[in-house]
N, C-alpha and C positions, 0 to 999 in steps of 0.2 A: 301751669307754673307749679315748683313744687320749692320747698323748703326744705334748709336744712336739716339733715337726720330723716327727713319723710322715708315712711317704706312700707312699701307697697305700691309703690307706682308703675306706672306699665309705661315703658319705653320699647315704640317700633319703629320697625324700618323694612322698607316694600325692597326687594331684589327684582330689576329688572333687565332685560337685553336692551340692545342698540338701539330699537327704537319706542321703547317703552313702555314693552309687554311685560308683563308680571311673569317670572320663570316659575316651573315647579322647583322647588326646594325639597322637595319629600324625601329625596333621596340624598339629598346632602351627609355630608359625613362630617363637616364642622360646620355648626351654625352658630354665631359670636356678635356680638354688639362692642365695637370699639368706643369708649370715651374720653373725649380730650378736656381736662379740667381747667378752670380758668388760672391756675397757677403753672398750666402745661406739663401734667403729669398723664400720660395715657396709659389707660387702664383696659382690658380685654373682660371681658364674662360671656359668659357660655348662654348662649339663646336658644329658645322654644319656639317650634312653628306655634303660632295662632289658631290654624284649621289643619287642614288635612297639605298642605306648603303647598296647594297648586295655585297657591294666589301673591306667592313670592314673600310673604308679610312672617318675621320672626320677629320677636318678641326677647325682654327682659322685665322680668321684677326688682325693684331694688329691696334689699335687704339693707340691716341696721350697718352701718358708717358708708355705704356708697355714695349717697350726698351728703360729703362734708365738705363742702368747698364754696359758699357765695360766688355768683357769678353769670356769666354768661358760659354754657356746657354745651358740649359739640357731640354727636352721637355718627355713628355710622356702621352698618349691618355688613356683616360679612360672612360668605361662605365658601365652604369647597364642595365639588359633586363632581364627580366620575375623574377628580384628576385637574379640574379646570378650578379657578377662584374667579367670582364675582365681588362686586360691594354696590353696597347701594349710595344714593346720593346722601349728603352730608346734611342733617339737621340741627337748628340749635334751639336750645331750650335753656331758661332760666331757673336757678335756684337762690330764694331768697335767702336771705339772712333773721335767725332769730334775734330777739331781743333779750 
């Protein structure tokens, strides 16, 4: 769980095929974490494989205002490689509210 204004947190997301193998990524030419805010604002940023992408898993750090929104927050990983676009499944995660 993270809080508002938190930054540094690490947000992933696994790319895999039809039946649920982890793709290489490594060669991917866009790698992007999509986030749907809970005021319904979608946001894109630019992701970083984790390892060497043969294990499908990219990555996001949040920086200062990315969580600014209380709620429940939807994330989902997306890439392009050799021409083709995959995404991964769709995860949700919470951001508290300060006081």
């Amino acid at each position: 769980m993270s809080q508002v204004g938190d930054i540094g947190t690490t947000i992933k997301a696994t790319i895999v095929d039809q039946d649920g193998a982890a793709l290489d990524v490594s060669g991917a030419s866009t790698l992007q974490l999509l986030f749907l805010k809970p005021n319904g604002v979608l946001e894109t940023k630019t992701a970083t494989l984790t390892g060497d992408g043969t294990d499908g898993v990219i990555e996001y750090v949040t920086i200062a205002d990315d969580l600014d929104v209380p709620g429940v927050w939807k994330s989902q990983g997306y890439i392009v490689d050799a021409g083709k676009q995959h995404k991964s499944s769709v995860d949700v995660f919470h951001v508290k509210p300060n006081i």
